[in-house]
Biopython code that builds the backbone (N, CA, C, O; Angstrom):
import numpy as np
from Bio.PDB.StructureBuilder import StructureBuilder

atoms = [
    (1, "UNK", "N", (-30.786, -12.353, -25.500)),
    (1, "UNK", "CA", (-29.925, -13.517, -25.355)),
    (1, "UNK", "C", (-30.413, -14.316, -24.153)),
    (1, "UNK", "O", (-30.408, -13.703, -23.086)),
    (2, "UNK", "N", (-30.814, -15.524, -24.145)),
    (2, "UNK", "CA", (-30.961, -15.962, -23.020)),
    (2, "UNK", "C", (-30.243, -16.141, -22.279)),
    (2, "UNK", "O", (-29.154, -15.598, -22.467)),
    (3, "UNK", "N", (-30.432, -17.090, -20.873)),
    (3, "UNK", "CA", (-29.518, -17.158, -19.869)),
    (3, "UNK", "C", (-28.364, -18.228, -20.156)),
    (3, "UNK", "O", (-27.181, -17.889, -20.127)),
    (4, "UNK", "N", (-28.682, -19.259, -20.374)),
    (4, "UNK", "CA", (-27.480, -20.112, -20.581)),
    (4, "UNK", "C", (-26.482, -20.453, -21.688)),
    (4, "UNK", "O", (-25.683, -21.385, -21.782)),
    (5, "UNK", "N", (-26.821, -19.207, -22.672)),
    (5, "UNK", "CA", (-25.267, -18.763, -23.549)),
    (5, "UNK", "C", (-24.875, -17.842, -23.144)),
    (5, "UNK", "O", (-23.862, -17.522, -23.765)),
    (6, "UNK", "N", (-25.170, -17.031, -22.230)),
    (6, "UNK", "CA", (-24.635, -15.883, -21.349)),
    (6, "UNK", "C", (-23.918, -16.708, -20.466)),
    (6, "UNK", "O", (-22.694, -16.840, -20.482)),
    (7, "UNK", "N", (-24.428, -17.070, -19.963)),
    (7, "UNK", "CA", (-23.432, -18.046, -18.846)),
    (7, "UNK", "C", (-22.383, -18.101, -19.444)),
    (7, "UNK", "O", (-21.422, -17.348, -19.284)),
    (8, "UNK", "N", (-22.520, -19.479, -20.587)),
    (8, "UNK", "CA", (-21.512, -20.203, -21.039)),
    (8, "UNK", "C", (-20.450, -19.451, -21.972)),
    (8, "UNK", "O", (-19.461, -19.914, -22.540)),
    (9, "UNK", "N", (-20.936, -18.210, -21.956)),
    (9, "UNK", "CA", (-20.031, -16.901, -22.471)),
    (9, "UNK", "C", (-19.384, -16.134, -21.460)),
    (9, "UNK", "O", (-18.265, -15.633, -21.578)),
    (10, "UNK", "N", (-20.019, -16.070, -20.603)),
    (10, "UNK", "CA", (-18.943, -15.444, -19.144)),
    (10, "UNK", "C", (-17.991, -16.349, -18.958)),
    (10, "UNK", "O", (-16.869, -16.065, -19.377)),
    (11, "UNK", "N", (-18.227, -17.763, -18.233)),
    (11, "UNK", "CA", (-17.698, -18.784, -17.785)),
    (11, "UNK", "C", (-16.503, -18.840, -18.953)),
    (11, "UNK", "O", (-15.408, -18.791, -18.392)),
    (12, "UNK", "N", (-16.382, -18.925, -20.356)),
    (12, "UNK", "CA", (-15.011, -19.087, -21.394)),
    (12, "UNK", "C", (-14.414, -17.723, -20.865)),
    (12, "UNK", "O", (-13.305, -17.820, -20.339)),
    (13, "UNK", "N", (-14.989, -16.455, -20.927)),
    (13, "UNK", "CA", (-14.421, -15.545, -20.914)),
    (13, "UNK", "C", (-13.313, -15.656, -19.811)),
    (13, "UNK", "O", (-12.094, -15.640, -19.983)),
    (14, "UNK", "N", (-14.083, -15.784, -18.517)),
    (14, "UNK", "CA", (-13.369, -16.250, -17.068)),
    (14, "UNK", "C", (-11.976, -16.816, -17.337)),
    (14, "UNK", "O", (-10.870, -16.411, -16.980)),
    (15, "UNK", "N", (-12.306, -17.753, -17.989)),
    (15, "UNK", "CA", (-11.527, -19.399, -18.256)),
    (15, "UNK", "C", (-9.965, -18.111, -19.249)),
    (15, "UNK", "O", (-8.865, -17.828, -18.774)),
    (16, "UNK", "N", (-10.407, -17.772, -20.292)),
    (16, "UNK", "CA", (-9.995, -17.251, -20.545)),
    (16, "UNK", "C", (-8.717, -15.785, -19.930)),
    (16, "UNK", "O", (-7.574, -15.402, -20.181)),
    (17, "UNK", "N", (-9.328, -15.594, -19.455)),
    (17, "UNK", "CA", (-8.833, -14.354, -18.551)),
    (17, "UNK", "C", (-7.894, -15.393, -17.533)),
    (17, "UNK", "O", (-6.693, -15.526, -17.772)),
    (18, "UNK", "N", (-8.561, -16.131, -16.354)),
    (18, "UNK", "CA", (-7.819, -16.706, -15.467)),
    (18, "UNK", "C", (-6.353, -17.401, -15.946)),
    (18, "UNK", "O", (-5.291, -17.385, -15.323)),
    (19, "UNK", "N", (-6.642, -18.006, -17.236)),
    (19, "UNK", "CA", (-5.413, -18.581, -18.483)),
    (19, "UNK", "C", (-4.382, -18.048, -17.817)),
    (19, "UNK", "O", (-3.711, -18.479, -16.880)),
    (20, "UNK", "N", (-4.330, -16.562, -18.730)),
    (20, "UNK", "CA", (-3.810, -15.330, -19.128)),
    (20, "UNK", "C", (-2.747, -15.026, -17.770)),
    (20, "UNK", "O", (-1.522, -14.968, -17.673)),
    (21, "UNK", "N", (-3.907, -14.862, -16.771)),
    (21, "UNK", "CA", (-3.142, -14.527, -15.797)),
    (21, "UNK", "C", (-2.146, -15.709, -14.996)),
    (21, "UNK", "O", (-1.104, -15.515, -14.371)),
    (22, "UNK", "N", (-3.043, -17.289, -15.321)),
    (22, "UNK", "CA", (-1.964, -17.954, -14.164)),
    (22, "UNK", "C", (-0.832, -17.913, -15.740)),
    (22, "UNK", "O", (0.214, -18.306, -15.224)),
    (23, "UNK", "N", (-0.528, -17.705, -17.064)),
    (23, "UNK", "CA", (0.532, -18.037, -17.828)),
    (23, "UNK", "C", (1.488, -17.272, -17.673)),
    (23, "UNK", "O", (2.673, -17.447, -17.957)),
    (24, "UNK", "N", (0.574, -15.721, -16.854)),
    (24, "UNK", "CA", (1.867, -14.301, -16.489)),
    (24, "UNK", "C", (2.554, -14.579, -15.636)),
    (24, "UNK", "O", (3.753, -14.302, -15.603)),
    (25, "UNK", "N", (1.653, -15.460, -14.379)),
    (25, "UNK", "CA", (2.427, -15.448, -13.076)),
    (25, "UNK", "C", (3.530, -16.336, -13.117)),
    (25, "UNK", "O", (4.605, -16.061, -12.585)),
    (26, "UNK", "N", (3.225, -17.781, -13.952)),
    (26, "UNK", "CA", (4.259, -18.639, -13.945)),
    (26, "UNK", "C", (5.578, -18.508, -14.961)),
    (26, "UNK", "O", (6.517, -19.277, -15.168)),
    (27, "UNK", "N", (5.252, -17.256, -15.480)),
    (27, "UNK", "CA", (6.823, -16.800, -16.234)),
    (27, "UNK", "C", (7.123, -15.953, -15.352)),
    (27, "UNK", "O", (8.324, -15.926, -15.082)),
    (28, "UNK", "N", (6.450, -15.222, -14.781)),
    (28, "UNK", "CA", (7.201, -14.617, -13.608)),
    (28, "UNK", "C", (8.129, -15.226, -12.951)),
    (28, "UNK", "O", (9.216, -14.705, -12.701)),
    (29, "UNK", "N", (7.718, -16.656, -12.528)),
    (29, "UNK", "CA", (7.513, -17.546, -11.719)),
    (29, "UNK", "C", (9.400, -17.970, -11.895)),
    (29, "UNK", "O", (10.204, -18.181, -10.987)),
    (30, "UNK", "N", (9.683, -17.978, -13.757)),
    (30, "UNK", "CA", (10.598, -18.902, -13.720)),
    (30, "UNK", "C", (11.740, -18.112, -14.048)),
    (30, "UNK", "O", (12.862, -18.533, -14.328)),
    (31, "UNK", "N", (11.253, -16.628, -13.975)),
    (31, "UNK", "CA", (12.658, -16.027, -14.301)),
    (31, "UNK", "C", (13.168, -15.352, -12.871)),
    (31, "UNK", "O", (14.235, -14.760, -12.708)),
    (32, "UNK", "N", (11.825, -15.664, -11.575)),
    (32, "UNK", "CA", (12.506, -15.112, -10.270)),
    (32, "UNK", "C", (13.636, -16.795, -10.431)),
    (32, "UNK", "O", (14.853, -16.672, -10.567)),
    (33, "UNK", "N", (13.094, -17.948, -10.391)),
    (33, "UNK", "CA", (14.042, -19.048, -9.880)),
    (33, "UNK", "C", (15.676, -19.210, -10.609)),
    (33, "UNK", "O", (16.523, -20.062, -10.340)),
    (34, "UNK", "N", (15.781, -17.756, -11.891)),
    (34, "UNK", "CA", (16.497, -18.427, -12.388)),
    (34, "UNK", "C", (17.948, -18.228, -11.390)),
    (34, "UNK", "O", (17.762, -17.794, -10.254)),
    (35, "UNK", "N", (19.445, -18.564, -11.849)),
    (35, "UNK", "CA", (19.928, -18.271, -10.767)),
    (35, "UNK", "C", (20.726, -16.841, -10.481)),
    (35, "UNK", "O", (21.366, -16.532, -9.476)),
    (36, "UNK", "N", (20.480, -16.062, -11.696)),
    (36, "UNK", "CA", (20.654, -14.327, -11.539)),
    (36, "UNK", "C", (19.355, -13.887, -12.008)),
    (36, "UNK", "O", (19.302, -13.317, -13.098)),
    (37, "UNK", "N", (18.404, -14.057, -11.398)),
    (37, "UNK", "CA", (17.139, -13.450, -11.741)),
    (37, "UNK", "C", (17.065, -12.231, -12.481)),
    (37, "UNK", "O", (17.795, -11.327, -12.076)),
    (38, "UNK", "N", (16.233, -11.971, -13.628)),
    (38, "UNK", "CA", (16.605, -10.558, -14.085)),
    (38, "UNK", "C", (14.690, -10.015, -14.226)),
    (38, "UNK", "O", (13.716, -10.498, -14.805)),
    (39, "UNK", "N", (14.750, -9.688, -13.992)),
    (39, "UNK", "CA", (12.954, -8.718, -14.267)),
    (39, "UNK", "C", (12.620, -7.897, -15.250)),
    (39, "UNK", "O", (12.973, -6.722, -15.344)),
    (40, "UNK", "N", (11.911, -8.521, -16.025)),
    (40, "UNK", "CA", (11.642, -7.344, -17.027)),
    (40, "UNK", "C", (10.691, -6.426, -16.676)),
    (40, "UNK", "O", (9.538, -6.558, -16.263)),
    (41, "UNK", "N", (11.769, -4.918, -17.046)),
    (41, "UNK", "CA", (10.932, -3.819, -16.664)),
    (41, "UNK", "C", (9.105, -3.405, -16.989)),
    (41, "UNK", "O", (8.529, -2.402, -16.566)),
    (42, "UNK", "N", (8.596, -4.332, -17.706)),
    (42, "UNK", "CA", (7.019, -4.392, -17.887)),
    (42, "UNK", "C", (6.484, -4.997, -17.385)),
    (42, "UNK", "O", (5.264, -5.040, -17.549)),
    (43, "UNK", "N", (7.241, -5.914, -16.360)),
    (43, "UNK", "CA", (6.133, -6.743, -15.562)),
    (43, "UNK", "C", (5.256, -6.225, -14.886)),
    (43, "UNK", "O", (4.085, -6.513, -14.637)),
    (44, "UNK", "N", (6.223, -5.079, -14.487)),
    (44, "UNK", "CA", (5.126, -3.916, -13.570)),
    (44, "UNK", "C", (3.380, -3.928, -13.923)),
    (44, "UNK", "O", (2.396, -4.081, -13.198)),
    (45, "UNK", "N", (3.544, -3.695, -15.350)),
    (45, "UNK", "CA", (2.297, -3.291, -15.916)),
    (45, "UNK", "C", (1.447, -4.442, -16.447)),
    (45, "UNK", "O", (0.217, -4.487, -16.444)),
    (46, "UNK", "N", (2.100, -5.154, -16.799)),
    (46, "UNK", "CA", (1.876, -6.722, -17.236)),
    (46, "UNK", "C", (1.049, -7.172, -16.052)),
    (46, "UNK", "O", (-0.072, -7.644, -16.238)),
    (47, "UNK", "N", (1.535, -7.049, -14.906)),
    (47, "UNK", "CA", (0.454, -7.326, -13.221)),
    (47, "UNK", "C", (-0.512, -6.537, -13.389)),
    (47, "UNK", "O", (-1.694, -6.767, -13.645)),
    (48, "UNK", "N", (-0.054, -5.757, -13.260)),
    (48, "UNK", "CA", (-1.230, -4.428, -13.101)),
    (48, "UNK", "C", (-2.317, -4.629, -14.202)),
    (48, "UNK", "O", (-3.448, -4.187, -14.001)),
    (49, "UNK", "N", (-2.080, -5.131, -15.093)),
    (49, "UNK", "CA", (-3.323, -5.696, -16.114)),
    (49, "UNK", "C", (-4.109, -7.245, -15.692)),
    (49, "UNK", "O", (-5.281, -7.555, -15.906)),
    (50, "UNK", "N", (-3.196, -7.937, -15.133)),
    (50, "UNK", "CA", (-3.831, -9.131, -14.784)),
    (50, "UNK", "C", (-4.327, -9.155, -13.505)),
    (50, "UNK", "O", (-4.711, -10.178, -12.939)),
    (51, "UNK", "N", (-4.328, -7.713, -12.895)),
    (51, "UNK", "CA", (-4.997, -7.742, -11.427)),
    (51, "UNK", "C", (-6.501, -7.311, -11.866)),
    (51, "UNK", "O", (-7.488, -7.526, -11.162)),
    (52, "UNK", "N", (-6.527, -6.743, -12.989)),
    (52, "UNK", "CA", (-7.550, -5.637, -13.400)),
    (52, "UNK", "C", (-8.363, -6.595, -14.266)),
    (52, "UNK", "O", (-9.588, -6.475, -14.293)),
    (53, "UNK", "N", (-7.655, -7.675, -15.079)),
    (53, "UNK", "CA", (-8.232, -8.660, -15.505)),
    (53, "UNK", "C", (-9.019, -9.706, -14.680)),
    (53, "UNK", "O", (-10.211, -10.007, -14.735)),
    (54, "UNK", "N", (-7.763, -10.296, -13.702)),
    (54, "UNK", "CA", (-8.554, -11.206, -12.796)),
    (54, "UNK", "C", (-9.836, -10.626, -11.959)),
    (54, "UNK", "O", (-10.717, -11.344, -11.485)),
    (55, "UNK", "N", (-9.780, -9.126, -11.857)),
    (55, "UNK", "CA", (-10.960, -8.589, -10.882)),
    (55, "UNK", "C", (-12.198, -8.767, -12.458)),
    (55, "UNK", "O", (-13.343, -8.968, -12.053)),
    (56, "UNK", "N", (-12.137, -8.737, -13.451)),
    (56, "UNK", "CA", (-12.948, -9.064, -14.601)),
    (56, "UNK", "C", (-13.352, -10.163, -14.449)),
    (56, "UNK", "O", (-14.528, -10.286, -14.107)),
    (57, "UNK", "N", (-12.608, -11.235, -14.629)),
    (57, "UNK", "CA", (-13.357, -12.383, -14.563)),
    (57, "UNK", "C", (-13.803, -12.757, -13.131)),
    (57, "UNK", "O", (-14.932, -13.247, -13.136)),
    (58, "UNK", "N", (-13.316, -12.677, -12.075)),
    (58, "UNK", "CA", (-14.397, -12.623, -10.767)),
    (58, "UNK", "C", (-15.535, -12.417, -10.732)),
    (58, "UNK", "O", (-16.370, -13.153, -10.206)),
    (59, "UNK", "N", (-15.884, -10.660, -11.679)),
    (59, "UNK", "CA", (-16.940, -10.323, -11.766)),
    (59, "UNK", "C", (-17.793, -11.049, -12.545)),
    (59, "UNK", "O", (-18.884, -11.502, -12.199)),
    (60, "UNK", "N", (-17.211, -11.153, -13.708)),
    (60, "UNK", "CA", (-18.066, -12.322, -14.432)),
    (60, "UNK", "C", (-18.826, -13.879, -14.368)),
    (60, "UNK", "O", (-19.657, -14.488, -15.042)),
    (61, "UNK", "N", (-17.920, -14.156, -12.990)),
    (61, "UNK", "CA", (-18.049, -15.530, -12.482)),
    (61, "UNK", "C", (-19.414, -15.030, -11.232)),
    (61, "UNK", "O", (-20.452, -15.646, -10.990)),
    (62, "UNK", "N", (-19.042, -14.041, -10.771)),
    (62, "UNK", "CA", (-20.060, -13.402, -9.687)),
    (62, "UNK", "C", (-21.304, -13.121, -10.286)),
    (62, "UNK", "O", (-22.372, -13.515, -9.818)),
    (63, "UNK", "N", (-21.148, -12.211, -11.675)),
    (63, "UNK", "CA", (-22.959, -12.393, -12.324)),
    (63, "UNK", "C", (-23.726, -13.696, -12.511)),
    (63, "UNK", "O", (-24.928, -13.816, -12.750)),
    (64, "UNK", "N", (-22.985, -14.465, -12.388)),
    (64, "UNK", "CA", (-23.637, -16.055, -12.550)),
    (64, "UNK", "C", (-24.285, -16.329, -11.684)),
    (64, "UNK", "O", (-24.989, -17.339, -11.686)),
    (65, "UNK", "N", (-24.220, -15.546, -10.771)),
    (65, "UNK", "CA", (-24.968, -15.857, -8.814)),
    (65, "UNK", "C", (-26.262, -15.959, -9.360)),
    (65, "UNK", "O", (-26.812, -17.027, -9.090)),
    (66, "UNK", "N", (-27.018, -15.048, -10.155)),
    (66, "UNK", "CA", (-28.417, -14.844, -10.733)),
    (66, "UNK", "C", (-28.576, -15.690, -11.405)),
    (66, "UNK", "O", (-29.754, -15.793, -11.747)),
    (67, "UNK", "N", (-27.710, -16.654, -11.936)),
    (67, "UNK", "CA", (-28.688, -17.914, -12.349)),
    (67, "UNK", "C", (-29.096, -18.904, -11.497)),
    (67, "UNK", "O", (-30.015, -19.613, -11.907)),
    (68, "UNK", "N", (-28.679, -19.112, -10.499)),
    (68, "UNK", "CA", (-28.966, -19.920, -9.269)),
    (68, "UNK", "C", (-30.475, -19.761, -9.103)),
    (68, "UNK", "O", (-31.055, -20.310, -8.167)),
]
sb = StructureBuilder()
sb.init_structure("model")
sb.init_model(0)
sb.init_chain("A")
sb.init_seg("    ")
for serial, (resi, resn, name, xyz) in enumerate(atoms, 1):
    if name == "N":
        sb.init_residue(resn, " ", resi, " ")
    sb.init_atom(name, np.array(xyz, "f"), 0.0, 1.0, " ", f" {name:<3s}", serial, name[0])
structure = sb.get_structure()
């Protein structure tokens, strides 16, 4: 595979992933503001996937250093 559909396959993936995570944080977001906030008990894990995700696409954005 060459280099610049690899790229442009990390870079969606990224795009992808980063989505994911800012769409978790900002429902997070709107059920802390509501005015009896209630938490659903999976958010726990729901983070815990988008920390593990976002460290994914970092990495993926970081292999790109080698195309420079």
């Amino acid at each position: 595979m060459s280099t610049m559909p690899r790229a442009v396959a990390a870079l969606r993936h990224s795009r992808r992933l980063l989505t994911d995570i800012e769409g978790q944080l900002g429902s997070l977001l709107v059920n802390l503001r509501q005015p009896q906030p209630r938490i659903d008990v999976g958010v726990a894990d729901r983070l815990t996937v988008a920390t593990a995700q976002a460290g994914c696409a970092l990495a993926a954005l970081d292999n790109l250093r080698c195309l420079w």
